[in-house]
Steps between C-alpha positions, in 0.01 A plus 500: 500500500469570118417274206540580127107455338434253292240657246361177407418460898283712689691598858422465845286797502320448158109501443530173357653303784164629733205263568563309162386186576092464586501484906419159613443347834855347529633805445282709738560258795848472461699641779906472424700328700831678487572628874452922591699504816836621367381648162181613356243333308429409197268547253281263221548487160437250247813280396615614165498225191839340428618624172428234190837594336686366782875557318423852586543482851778190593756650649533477871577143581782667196599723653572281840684266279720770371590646821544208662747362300799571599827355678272207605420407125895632364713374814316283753356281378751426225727458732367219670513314168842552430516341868236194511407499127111562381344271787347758747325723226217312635518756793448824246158319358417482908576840586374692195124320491485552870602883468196475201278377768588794750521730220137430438350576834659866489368536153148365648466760742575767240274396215218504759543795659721698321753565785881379531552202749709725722171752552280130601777416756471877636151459543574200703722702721631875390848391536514183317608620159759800661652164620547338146586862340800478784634126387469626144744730554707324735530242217561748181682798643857437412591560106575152424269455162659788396898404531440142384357644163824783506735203561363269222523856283873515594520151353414627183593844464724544776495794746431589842260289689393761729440789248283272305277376725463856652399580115243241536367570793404849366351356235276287648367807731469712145238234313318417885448833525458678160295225271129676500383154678762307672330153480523541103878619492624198734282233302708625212818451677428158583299380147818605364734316752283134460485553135886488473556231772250271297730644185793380638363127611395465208869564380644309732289188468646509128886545555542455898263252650670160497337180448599390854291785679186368321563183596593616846085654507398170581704484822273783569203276498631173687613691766227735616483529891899463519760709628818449410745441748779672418282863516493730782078437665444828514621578152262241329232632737559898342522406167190308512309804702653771288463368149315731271495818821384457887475746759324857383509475159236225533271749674572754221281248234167713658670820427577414126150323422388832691683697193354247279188552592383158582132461678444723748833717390324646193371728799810622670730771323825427351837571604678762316778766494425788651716670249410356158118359644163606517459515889135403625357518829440168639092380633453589857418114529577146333255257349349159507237324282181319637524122410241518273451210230617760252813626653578117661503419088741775435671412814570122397627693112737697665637228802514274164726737315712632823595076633531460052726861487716346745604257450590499135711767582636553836506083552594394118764794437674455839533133483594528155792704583581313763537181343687645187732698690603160693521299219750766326688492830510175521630442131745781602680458799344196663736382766755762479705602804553834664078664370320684780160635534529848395570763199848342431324175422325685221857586331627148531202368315550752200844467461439072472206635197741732329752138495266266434238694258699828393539833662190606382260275718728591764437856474154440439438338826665769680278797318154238592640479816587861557186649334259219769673654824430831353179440483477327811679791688198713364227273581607455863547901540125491385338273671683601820376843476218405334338271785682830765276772308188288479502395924549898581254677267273260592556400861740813678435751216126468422286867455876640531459646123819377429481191202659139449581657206737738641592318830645219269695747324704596798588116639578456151771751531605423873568129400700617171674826721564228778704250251692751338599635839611108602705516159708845526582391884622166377314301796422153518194366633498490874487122605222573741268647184618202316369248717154675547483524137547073481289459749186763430348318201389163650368641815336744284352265280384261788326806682312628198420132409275542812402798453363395153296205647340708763408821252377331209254253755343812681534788245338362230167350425446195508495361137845649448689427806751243506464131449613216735761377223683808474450623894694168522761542277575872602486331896791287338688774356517692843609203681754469245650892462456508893759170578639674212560847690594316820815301333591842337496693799680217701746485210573848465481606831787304601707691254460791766692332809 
């Protein structure tokens, strides 16, 4: 693994992280909790203080945001209102505060320990997080990002799909790989993409937005707990347990606060490019922090700021776009005949803008659009290989010499070299790797939702572990993503006789 220093820090193997905090009887009795059976143990350090300029370090719940909107915010969910109207936005609320909730207990484990969720489930059992690595990329190995941003490009420019979103592809692999610390080069990416979504609401509110779709809102309201009638079940149920991201990228948020260096993180290297990077060995072991009443105090600052961090970004921005993106749909092309749920339902909606506001809104929507599944396509190829490279330095790899740093570099290429092989051949996607991919996030989801419960109760002490309220509603979000995954894999799996 390698990390770029931070000057203004001292690093895991600096003077001034050693011993300095008096010794007192809390922490000299403390024995951690975190189970040795599959991986080593861990050693005792003293939580570091969240930062009082806390503008410095938002970002992650951002950076889920970003990446996570994508054909759900742009074609799903719009589509549904050009079908029922606004009266089931109630369901993105649902699903993106629950997601906040789950998000939450991965981030919990991280900022007390300093490890990614998918290291706590392999201490559980060795194999747990090979398991979710696998799903991962059952769910984000064909190149679809990438040709739904070409094709809105061809809308614009013209051109050849395929070439395109090859071009793309590459692209994506060149910043993953080359930007001195890849956390820093993809939070770019994505401050950039939700800066010119929130641009182009703001636009649209003034020349697009009609007077019915705010009025509509308040169907929104009287109608919570409804599903309309005239929707497929299992369509209502995905867009509520998909709004905002679902599945690994969820998992991802300890990697990125990791990168940020939130609690516990500050401790654990950075990863970088091999190529452009400083590479630094990683500590032979991980770290916890003795509930003392000094590190419980920094402990409440940071849980504060991480549940705060959250959810004004990865909660407000994606139900923001949700709701806007409906409401210009629904001032668009509510009711009109012939729309399906895919890229082509992108060009109908910007050819009804460039007739109803001008061809320049029209055009605009299609650049917003086609510059979001860019950046989507890139966040997916990083947290896919990102979540990969952390489970086998740390779990297959460990003592091996070989870094995250470096491992990362090479899945980041196989999943790039993979897509633009599936583009020169011309191949769809099989059906049967289609209907694993619709069916892997909600069992996923409703496995680690277990998972979550059971680490966070017996890995961590006992101030920190937790609560009744939200071990209830994460027990409600696994029964939900695991009826979820059943009517999926019924649904799909019928598709193969």
């Amino acid at each position: 693994m390698a990390i770029e220093r931070d000057p203004a820090k001292p690093g895991p193997a600096d003077p001034a992280h050693r011993d300095s905090t008096p010794v007192d009887a809390a922490r000299t009795t403390f024995t951690p909790t975190l189970s040795t059976r599959y991986l080593p143990g861990v050693a005792i350090r003293d939580l570091p203080a969240a930062p009082t300029n806390t503008w410095r370090i938002i970002g992650p719940g951002l950076v889920g945001a970003g990446v996570g909107l994508a054909s759900g915010e742009f074609i799903l969910w719009p589509y549904i209102a050009t079908q029922v109207g606004l009266v089931f936005l109630w369901g993105a609320v649902i699903g993106v505060t629950t997601q906040w909730f789950l998000n939450m207990e991965i981030e919990r484990y991280t900022l007390a320990t300093g490890e990614t969720a998918l290291t706590g489930f392999s201490r559980l059992w060795k194999h747990w997080g090979l398991v979710f690595a696998v799903m991962t990329y059952f769910a984000n190995l064909w190149p679809g990002w990438a040709t739904s941003s070409a094709s809105l490009m061809t809308y614009i420019v013209g051109g050849d799909v395929r070439v395109i979103a090859i071009g793309i592809l590459v692209v994506c692999g060149a910043v993953l790989t080359l930007a001195p610390v890849v956390y820093n080069a993809l939070e770019r990416v994505i401050f950039l993409k939700v800066a010119m979504i929130l641009l182009f609401v703001a636009v649209a509110i003034a020349f697009a937005i009609s007077g019915d779709a705010w009025r509509g809102l308040g169907q929104a309201v009287t109608h919570v707990g409804q599903f309309p009638s005239t929707l497929e079940y299992s369509l209502m149920l995905g867009a509520i347990a998909y709004a905002g991201a679902g599945g690994g990228q969820n998992l991802c948020q300890s990697n990125w606060i990791r990168d940020k260096r939130f609690g516990m993180g500050a401790y654990v290297p950075r990863l970088v490019s091999p190529v452009t990077g400083q590479e630094e060995a990683a500590p032979s072991t991980d770290f916890v922090f003795a509930p003392t009443p000094a590190n419980l105090r920094r402990w409440r600052a940071w849980w504060r700021f991480a549940n705060i961090e959250q959810a004004l970004t990865f909660v407000l921005i994606t139900v923001l776009t949700i709701g806007f993106m409906s409401m210009l749909a629904y001032s668009t092309v509510y009711g009109r005949g012939g729309l399906t749920r895919d890229i082509g339902f992108l060009q109908v909606e910007g050819n009804v803008l460039m007739s109803q506001v001008g061809s320049w809104f029209g055009y605009l929507f299609w650049v917003i659009g086609a510059y979001s599944l860019f950046a989507a396509a890139m966040g997916i190829i990083d947290y896919t290989s990102r979540l990969a490279a952390d489970l086998l330095a740390t779990v297959y790899l460990r003592g091996s010499g070989i870094s995250e740093s470096r491992i990362y570099f090479w899945l980041v290429w196989g999943l790039v070299a993979f897509g633009v092989l599936v583009l020169l051949l011309g191949v769809d996607q099989p059906l049967v790797l289609l209907v694993i991919s619709s069916c892997v996030s909600g069992v996923m989801m409703a496995i680690y939702g277990v998972l979550l419960i059971i680490m966070n109760k017996r890995a961590l002490p006992t101030p920190i572990r937790i609560p009744r309220f939200r071990t209830v509603v994460i027990a409600l979000a696994v029964l939900f993503y695991g009826v979820l995954g059943v009517i999926t894999i019924v649904e799909e799996g019928q598709k193969l006789f």
